[in-house]
N, C-alpha and C positions, 0 to 999 in steps of 0.2 A: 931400788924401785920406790918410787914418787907412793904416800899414804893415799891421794886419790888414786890414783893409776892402779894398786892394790884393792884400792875400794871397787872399782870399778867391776876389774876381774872376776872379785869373787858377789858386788851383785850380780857377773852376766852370768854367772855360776850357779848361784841362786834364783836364778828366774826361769833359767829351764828345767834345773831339776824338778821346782813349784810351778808348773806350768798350768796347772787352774787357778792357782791364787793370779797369778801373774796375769791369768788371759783375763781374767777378773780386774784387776787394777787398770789394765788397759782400757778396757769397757767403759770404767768409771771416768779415767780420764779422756779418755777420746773421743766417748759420744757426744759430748758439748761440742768439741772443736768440729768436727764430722759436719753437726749440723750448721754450726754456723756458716763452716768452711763451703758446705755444701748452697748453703741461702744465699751470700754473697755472691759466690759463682752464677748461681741463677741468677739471681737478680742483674746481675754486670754483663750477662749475654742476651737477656730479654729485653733488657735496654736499651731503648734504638736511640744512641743521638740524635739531633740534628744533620750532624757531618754524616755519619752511617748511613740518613735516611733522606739524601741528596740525591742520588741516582734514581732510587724507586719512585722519588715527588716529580723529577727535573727531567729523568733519563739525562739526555747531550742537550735541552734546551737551558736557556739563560734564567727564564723566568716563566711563571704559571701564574695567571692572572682569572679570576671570575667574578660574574656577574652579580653585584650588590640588590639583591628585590629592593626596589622603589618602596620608598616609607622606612626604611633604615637606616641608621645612621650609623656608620664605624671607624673607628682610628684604631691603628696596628700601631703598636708598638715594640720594642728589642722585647721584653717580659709577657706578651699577653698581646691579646686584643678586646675593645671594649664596643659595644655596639646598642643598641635603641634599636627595637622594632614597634610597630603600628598595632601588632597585635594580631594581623590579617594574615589570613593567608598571602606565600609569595606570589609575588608579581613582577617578570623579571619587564627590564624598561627595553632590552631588544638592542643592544647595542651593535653596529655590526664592526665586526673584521677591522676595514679600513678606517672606523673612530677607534679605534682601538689603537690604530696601530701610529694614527696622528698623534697618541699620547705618549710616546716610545720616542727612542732615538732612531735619525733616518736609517730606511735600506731593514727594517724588521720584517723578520719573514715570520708568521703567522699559521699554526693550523690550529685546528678543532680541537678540545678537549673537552666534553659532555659528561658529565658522572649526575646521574640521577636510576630511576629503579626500572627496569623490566617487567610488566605485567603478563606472567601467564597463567590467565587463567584466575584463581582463588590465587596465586603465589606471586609473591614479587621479588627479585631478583637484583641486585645490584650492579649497576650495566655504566661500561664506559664508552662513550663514541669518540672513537680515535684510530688514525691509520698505524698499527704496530710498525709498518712497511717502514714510514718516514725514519728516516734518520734521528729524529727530535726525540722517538720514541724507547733509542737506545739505551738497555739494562732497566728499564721500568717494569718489565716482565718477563721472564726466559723461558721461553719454547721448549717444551720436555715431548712433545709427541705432535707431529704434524706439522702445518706452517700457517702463517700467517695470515688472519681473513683481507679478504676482496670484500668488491659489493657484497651486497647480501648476503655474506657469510660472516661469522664469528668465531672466534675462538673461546674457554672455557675455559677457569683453574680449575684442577685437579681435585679438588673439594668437594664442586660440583659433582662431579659420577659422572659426564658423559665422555664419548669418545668420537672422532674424527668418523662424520657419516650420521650423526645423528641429527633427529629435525627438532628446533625450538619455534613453537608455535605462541607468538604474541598476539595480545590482545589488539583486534582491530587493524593486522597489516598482515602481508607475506610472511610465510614462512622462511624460517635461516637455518641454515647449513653448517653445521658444526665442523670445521676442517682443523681445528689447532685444539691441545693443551697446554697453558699454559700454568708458569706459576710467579706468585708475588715474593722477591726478596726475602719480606720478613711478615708478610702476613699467609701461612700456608695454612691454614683452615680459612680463608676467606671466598666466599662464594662469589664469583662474579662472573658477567659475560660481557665481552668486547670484542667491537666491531665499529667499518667505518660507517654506518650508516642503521642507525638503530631506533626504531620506535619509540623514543626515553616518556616517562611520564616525568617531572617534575615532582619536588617533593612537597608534601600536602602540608608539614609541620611551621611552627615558628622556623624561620632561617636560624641556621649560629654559623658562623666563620669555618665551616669543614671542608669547601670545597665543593661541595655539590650547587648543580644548575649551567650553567653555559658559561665556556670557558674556554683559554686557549695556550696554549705553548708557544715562546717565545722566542726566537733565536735574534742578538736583537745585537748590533753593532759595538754599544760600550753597555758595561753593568748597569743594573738597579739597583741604586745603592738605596737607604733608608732615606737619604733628605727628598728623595723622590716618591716614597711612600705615601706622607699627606695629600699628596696632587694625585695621585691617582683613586687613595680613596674616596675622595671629595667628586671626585668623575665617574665613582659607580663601581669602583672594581677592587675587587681584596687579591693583594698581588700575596706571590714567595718567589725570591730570585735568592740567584747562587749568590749575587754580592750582598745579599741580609744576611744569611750564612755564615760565609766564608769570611764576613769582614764585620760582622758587628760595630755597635757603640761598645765604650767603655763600660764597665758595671756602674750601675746608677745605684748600688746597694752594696752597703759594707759586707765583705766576705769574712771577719773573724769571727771566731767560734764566741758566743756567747754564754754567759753564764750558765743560763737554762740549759743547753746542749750539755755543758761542762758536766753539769750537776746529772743528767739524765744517762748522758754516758757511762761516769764516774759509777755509779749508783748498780745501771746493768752489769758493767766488769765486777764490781766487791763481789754481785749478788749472785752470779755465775762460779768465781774462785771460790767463795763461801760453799757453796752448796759441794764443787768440783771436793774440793779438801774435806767437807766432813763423808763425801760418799766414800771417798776416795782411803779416808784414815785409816777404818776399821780394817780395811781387807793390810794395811801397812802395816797395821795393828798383827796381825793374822801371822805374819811374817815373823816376827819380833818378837811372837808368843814360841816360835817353833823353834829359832836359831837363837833365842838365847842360851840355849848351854852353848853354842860355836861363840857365840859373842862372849861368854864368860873365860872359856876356856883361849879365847888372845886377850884378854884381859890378863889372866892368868900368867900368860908368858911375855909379860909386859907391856902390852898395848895401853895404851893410856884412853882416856874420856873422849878426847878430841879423834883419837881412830874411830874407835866406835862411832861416834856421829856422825866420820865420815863414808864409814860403809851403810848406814841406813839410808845416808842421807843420798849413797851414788846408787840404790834402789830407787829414790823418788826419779836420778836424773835418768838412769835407763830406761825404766818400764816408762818416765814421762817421755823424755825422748822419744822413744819408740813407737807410744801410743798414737802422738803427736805429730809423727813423720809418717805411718799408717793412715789416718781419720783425716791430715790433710790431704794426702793422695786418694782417699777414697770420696772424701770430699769435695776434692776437686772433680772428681770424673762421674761424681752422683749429680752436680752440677750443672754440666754440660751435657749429661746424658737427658738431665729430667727436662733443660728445654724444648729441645725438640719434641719431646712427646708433649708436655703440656701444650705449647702452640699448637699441636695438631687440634687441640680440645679447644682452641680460642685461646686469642691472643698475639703478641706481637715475638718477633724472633728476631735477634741481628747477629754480627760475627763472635764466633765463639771467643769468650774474654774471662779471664782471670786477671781477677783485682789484689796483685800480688801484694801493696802496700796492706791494703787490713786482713788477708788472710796471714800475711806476718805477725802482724799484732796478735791475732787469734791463736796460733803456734808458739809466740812467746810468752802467750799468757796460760798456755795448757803446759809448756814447759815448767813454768813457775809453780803451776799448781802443783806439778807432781813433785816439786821439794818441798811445797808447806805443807804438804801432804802429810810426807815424811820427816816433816820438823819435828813434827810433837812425838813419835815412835824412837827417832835419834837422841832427843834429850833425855826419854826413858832409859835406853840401851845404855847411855853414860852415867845413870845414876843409880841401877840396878846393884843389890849385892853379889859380888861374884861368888860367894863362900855359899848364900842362900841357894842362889840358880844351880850349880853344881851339885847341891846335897838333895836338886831334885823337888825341892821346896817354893811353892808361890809365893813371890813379891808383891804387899800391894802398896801405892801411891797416895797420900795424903793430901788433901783437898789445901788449898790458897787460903788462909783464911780470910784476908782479906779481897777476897773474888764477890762473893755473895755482895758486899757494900758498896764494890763498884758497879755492879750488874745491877744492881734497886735502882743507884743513882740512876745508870744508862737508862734505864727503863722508864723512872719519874720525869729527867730529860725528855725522852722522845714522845711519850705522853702530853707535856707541857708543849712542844714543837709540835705535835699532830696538831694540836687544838690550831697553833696559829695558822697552821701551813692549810686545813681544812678551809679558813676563808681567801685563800688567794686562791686568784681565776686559775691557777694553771695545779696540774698534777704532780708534778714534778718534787715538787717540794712535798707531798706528802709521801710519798715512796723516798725522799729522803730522809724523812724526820722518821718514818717503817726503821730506816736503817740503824738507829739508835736504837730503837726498842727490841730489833732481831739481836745487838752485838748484847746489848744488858741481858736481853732471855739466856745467850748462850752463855753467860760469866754465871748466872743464877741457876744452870742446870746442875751443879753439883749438888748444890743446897737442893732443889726439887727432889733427885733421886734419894739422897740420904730422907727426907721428907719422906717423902712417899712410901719407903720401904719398910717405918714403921710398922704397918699392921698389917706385916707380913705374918707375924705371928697369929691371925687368926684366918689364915687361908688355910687351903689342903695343902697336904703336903709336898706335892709338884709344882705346884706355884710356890708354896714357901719355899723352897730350892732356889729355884728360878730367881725370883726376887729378892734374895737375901745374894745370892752369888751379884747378881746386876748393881748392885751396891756397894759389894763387895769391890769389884772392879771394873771404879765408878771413869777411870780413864778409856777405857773401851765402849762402856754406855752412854757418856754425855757425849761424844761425837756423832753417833749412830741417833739416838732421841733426838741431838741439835738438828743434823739432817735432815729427819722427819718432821720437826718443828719448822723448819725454814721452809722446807717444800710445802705444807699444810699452809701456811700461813700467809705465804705467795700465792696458792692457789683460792684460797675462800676469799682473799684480798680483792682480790680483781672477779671473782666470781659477783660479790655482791656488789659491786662498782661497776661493770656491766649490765648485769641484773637490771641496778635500779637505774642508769639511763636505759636501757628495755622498758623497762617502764612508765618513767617521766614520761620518753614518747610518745608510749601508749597512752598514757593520761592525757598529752597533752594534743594530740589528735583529735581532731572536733570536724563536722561538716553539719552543712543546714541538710542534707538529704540523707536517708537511710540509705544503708548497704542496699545495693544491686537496683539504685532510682536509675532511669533514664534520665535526659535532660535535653531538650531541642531547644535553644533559644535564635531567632530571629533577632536578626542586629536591625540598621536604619531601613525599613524598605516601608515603601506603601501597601497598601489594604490587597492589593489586586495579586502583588508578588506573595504577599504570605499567602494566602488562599491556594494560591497555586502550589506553594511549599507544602500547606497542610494536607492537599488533598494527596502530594506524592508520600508526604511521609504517612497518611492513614495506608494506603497501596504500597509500602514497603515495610510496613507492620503487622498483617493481617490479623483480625483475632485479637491483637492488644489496648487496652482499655486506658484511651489518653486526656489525660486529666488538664485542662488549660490554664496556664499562666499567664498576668500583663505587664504590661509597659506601662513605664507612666510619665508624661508630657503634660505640658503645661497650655494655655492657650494658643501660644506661637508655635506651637508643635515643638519646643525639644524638651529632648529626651533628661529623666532626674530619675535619681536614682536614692531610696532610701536607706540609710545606714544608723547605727547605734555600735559603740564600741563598749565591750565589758571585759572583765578578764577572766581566762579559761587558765587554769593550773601554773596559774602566777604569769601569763603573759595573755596580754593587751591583745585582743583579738576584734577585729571592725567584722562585723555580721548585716548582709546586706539583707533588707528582708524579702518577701514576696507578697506576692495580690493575688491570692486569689477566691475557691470556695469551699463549702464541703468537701467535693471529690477530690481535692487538692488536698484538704486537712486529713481524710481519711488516707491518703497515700503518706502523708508525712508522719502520720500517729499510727499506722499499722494496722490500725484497730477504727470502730467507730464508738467517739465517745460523743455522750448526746450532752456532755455538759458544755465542753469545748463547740460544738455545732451551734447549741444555742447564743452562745457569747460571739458567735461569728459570725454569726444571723443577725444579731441586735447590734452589728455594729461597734463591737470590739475588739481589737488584736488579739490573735493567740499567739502566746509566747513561751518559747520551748528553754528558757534562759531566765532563772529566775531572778538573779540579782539585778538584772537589765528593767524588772518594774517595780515602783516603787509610789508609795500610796495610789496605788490603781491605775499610774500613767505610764506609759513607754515615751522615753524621749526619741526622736529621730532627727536624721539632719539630711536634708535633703539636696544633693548636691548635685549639678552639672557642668557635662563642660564648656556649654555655651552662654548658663543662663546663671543671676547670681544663685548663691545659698540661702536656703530658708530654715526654720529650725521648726517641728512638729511635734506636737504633744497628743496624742491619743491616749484612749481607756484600755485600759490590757487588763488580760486575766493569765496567769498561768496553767501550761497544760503539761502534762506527759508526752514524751516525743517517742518513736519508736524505737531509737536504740539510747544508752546512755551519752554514747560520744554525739549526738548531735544537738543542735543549737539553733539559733534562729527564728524568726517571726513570720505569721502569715495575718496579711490586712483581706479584711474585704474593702469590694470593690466603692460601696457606699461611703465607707471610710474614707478612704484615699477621694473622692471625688467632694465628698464637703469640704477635703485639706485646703480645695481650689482648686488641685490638677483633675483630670481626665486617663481614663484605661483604655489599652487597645490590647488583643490576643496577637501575643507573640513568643509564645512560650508554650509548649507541647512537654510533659511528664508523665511517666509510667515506671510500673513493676515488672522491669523487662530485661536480660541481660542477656547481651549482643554474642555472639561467636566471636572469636578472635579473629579469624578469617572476614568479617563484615565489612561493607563496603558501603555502609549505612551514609557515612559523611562525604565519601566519593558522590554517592548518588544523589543527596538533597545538594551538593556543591553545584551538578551539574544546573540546577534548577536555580540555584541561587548562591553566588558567594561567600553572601554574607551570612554565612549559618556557623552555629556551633553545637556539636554533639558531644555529651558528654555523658560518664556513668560513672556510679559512686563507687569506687570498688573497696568501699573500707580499709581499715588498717590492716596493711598487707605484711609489714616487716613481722621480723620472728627472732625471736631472743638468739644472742653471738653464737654462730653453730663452732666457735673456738673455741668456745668452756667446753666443753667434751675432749677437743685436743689438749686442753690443760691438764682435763683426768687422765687421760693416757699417758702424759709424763709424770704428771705424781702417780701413777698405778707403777712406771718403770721405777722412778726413782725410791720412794717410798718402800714399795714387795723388793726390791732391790739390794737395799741398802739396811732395812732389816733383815731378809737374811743373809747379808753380809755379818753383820754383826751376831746373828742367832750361830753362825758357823763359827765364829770367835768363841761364841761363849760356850758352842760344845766341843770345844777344843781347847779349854782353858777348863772346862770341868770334867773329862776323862777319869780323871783320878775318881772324882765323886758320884760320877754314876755307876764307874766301875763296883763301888762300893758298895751301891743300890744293889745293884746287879746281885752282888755274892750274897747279902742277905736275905734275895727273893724278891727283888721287885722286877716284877714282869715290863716285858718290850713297853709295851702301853703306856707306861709311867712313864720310861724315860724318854718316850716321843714326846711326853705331857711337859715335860720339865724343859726339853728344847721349844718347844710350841711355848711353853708360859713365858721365857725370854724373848721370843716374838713379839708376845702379845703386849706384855709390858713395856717392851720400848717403842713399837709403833701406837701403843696406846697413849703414854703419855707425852709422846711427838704429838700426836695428834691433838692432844685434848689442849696442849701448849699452843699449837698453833692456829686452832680454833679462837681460844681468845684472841691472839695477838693481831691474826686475820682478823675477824670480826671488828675490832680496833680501826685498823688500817682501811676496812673497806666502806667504813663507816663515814670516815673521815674521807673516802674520795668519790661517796656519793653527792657530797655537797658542790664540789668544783666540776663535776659530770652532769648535774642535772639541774642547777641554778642556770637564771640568765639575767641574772641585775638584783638591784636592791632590793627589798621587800619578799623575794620568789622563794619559799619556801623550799628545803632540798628534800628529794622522796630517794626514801630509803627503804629496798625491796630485800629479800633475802631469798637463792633460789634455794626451797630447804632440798628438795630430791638430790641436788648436785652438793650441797655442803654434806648432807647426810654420805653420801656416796665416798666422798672422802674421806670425812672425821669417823664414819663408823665402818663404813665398807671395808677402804682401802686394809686399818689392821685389822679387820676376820679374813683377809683374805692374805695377808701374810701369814699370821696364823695358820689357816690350813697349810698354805703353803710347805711353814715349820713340821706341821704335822704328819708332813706326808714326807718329807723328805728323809732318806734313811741316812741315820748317823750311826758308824759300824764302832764298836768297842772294842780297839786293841786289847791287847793285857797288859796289865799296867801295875806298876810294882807300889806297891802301897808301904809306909814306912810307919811300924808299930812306937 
């Protein structure tokens, strides 16, 4: 029999006898691969190609062609589409049917495709007009309950809640008859209602390229290939046909992997094994502590070094195997199970897919971990003395002496490389210059623990135990410490390099209005039409106190517009100002100040941006699109605005009229904040089109709600992996609490003595990787929150989450230790 084929056996021998340590090593190695295995999977089925999402766009037609709103400009392209809009509301140009179909090859058959919103009521609805019946319409939708609408009926996805028989009452037309349920391919939380004849409103926003507005399906004699694409945008219509699809350009874009990938890649694989192997070590550790008298004893009967290594080492490949071939099959079916459910929650679904090429990689790379796992427990096992282990006696290992001077260097290195890597635009490279400084920490943890164990001697005497045994055997604690160090360090890293872009943002968030202004601004009309707008908007505001804004025109009547550009938290920001009065100053300052009134009164700017005046002038520049540029010098004073993040100037009217120009009211402002249901902009529309309503809703974002998902894997790994290692060390101290024991030291103590091995290595895991993070996160606030030359980098720290970690995580392995019951065989002590 083959020395591995023997190894083998009696690892698989070994694993079930130890079937906690074992379900333990598996845990350690498989939950990595699990979850990748499992993200991949999701990601590769939520994934809707192009080709996949041909049917649901196309059904059985050639081509889906819609209507470009007038004042837009767009070219599609194989990568993207690029477009210009007016700014206006849409305006479709009304193309019909038969121009449509002049644009096509002969003999095109043509129907309807409408996708715009359903109004009922307060709710709007996403509604398509289209005969399901047609042919054209085939596999775009599939019928789960009832049939297909006629006139005035509809059918409904399943999302919606209703059923066959129920009435849908629109805004302003007949009621419809609900006879179908249907559902969308790959969008099944989507709400929508279709039918061939539907009340659509149109959508009220800027256009972009989605599809909605009037539209048609295509069945058309030869393809649309892309050299037909520029002719038809240029004629008003954003086409998708099956031959853009199905038949592409070449790649206009090199496909090799680039450095940066290289490096980013490279980087997450070391930093995953790294972490796999030190979690992984101790419990191999654990093994290795128990079976060496069976390893001494075929020592003993001639096994030589090279056997030994290779029974530890057919440990890493079993229990990795195993793990490996479990976490990916579990993986794979958490996968496929999680998308369905998630799409039900929002979002997109396509054919169930496993991406077997990287779930491979991920399986050969969890197999690998489980041997380096066990590399450093194997080279133990061959250098162990047989005559020591046999008489019952503990071995310990002697540190590298030269480790500690390669670990400085590693560390000086990636220090000196943080510095350079912190000014390059990309991130990349400081998580790789991290990786210098994690490989030096972990060369220099011997030296740390021998360090730090000194003044062991003036602790109690369960920590002195504790910490003098963890030094003792310092090959079982610098793996378990390394692991906590790397986990800590990874996580405070990207903790305060999130953080502080949360913050730059937040800093760099500015508006001229405070949180929760209205804003009604009137675009080009005359005197008669705003009158008319004003009186509706007073009548659809009742009760709210609206504060006037102007326009400002020159003698030819166009329209200028005042601007000053300063910089707000290191980026160049154009600040448009306003005209108007007190009531307008008091809505922008919150408050009434009588010093700011007077300076607005006499004919001064107030300005909420202080470096914007200078010896008592505010520059402006007065700019049109019809008329040329003028450049304005007024008197300003600064004032206090109502919140910090705003900015901005307010002129009176007298001002602005000695500049040369002229004011008109066209501008409406209050302290009012709309329903979300409002139809505020619907209703001044009706009145007039050129209107914009707007409300400041302040800085809305909120710090990455993922730093919490990163506690929870350092909470796993961390409490994990110390007491992984705390079970090592009360299994490798047996003999010595036994000892306790006989002399009277109560339960209590020797929990304290297991718990102080806790505490000690998640503590100075911790406290390690605290600096090393703090480092790294330091270094990757500058390439996260910079945007050019001169921009200063802001650098935040979230303390509640680093605290949470560096302090939390070990008191709570600790208790953890504390509570767990470690039972004392009898154990033979040798006088």
């Amino acid at each position: 029999m083959s020395a591995l084929r023997a190894g083998l056996r009696i690892a698989r021998r070994s694993a079930w006898r130890a079937r906690g340590r074992s379900t333990l090593i598996m845990v350690m190695i498989g939950l990595p691969i699990l979850v990748l295995t499992a993200l991949l999977t999701y990601l590769a089925t939520v994934t809707v190609t192009p080709q996949e999402d041909l049917t649901a766009r196309l059904g059985a037609a050639d081509a889906h062609l819609v209507q470009i709103p007038e004042g837009t400009e767009l070219q599609q392209e194989p990568y993207g589409a690029s477009w210009h809009s007016d700014g206006n509301r849409p305006r479709w140009p009304g193309l019909s049917a038969a121009e449509v179909a002049e644009l096509l090859p002969p003999g095109t058959r043509l129907i309807p495709y409408n996708v715009g919103v359903l109004r009922l009521g307060t709710a709007r609805v996403d509604a398509l007009e289209t005969d399901l019946r047609d042919p054209l319409t085939k596999g775009m939708l599939t019928l789960s309950e009832g049939r297909f609408p006629s006139a005035r009926e509809v059918a409904v996805t399943s999302a919606y809640g209703l059923r066959p028989g129920d009435i849908l009452r629109p805004d302003g037309a007949a009621p419809l008859t609900v006879v179908g349920v249907v559902e969308h391919p790959h969008e099944p939380s989507r709400r929508m209602v279709v039918g061939p004849d539907l009340p659509l409103s149109v959508p009220e926003d800027i256009w972009t390229p989605d599809e909605q507005g009037t539209g048609w399906l295509a069945d058309t004699t030869a393809p649309v290939p892309w050299a037909e694409v520029p002719a038809l945008n240029k004629a008003g219509l954003y086409v998708i046909s099956r031959a853009m699809i199905t038949d592409p350009p070449s790649p206009l874009y090199p496909t090799g992997v680039g450095v940066r990938y290289t490096v980013a890649i490279g980087g997450l694989v070391i930093t995953g094994m790294l972490v796999t192997v030190l979690m992984a070590g101790p419990a191999f550790a654990v093994g290795l502590r128990r079976r060496r008298g069976e390893l001494a004893q075929i020592a003993a009967q001639g096994g030589s070094a090279r056997h030994l290594r290779t029974i530890v080492l057919a440990d890493g490949l079993v229990l990795g195997g195993a793990a490996t071939l479990v976490a990916t099959a579990l993986g794979i079916g958490a996968g496929l199970l999680a998308a369905p459910v998630v799409a039900r929650s929002g979002g997109r679904l396509g054919p169930p897919d496993v991406p077997w090429g990287p779930i491979l990689g991920v399986a050969a790379l969890g197999l690998l971990s489980g041997l380096v796992a066990a590399l450093v427990p194997a080279v133990q096992a061959a250098r162990q003395n047989t005559a020591t282990v046999l008489a019952g006696r503990a071995s310990t290992a002697g540190d590298r002496r030269g480790w500690p001077l390669v670990g400085a260097a590693l560390v000086l290195a990636g220090l000196v490389a943080t510095v350079v890597a912190r000014r390059q635009s990309d991130t990349v490279w400081v998580y790789a210059s991290a990786m210098l400084v994690l490989f030096g920490l972990l060369m220099l943890t011997p030296w740390l623990i021998r360090f730090t164990g000194r003044p062991a001697a003036r602790l109690r005497p369960p920590l002195r135990v504790s910490v003098r045994d963890a030094v003792r055997h310092r090959s079982r604690t610098v793996s378990a410490v390394a692991a906590v160090f790397a986990v800590t360090a990874t996580v405070v890293a990207v903790s305060i390099g999130s953080y502080s872009e949360y913050m730059d943002r937040r800093n760099a968030y500015t508006s001229a209005r405070p949180t929760g202004m209205l804003a009604i601004w009137g675009g080009s009309m005359g005197d008669a039409a705003w009158s008319k707008l004003r009186g509706e908007a007073v009548r659809l505001l009742p009760g709210v106190s609206l504060a006037s804004g102007y326009q400002i025109r020159d003698a030819e009547n166009r329209r200028y517009t005042l601007r000053y550009i300063i910089r707000w938290n290191g980026t160049r920001t154009r600040r448009t100002v306003a005209v108007g009065d007190p009531v307008l100053l008091k809505l922008l300052q919150g408050r009434h100040d009588p010093r700011a009134v007077a300076a607005l009164e006499s004919g001064k700017a107030v300005v909420f941006d202080p470096a914007a005046v200078r010896d008592g002038k505010l520059r402006l520049r007065a700019g049109s699109t019809s008329g040329p540029p003028r450049t304005v010098e007024v008197p300003a004073v600064v004032a206090t605005p109502a919140e910090e993040h705003q900015g901005g100037a307010l002129l009176p009217r007298a001002l602005v009229e000695q500049a040369g120009f002229r004011t008109v009211e066209r501008q409406l402002y209050a302290m009012h904040s709309l329903p979300g249901d409002s139809t505020l902009w619907r209703d001044l529309g009706k009145v007039n089109s050129r209107i914009t309503v707007a409300s400041e809703m302040g800085y809305r974002n909120t710090p990455d709600p993922g730093l919490w998902g990163w506690l929870v894997g350092a909470l796993v790994l961390v409490v994990g992996g110390t007491l992984t290692a705390t079970r090592l060390a009360a299994a490798d101290m047996r003999p010595d609490r036994a000892t306790m024991a006989a002399i009277g030291a109560p339960p209590g103590t020797l929990r304290l003595v297991v718990a102080g091995q806790a505490l000690y290595i998640s503590g100075l895991g911790a406290l390690v990787g605290l600096v090393a993070g703090a480092v790294t996160g330091v270094a990757l606030s500058r390439p996260m929150t910079t945007r050019g030359a001169g921009d200063p980098a802001t650098i935040a720290v979230p303390w509640p989450f680093v605290i949470a970690v560096v302090v939390g995580l070990p008191l709570l392995a600790t208790a953890a230790a504390l509570v767990t019951r470690t039972r004392l065989p009898l154990a033979r002590r040798h006088l």
